[in-house]
N, C-alpha and C positions, 0 to 999 in steps of 0.2 A: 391098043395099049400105048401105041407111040402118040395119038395123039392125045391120051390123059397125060405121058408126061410132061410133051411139051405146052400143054392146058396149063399143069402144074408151075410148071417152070417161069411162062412169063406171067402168071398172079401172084408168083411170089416176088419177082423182078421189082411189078408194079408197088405191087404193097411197101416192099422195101424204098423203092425211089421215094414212095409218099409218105410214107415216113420220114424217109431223111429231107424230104422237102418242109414237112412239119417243124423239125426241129431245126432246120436252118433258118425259117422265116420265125422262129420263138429266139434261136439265138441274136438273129439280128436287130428286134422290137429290145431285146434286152441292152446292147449295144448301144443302139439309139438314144434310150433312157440313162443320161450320165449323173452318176448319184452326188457329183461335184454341185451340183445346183442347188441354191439354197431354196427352201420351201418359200412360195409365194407370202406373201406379209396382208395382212387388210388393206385394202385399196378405201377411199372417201366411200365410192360406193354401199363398198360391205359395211362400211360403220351408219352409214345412211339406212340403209338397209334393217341393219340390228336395231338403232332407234325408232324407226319406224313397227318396227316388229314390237317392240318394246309399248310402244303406244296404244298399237289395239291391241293389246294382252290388257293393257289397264283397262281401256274403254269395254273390252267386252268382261270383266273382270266387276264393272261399273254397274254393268247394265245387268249382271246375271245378282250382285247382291241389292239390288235397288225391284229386280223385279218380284212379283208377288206368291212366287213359288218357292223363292230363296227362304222366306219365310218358315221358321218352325210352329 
């Protein structure tokens, strides 16, 4: 009987420490993350990126009403 208490005793110890380890290591990722920062802006890349994107939408855009299925 004494040793299901002290069974009892320290998994609940545990579970508790790891829990408040849980929320320590979520408090502190929140910390970290300072909401003063302005959201990043499009860099050349990303706009590079978006025209390019842009382009083969046309081209396969081209190529699907050009081809012979596209056809009614």
């Amino acid at each position: 009987m004494v040793i299901a208490v002290l069974a009892y005793l320290a998994i609940s110890v545990l579970l508790i420490l790891g829990a408040f380890s849980f929320f320590w290591r979520a408090l502190k990722s929140f910390r970290t993350l300072s909401p003063s920062t302005p959201p990043p802006t499009f860099s050349v890349d990303q706009l590079a990126n978006a025209e390019q994107r842009q382009e083969i939408i046309a081209m396969l855009e081209r190529q699907f009403h050009s081809s012979p299925s596209a056809d009614p």
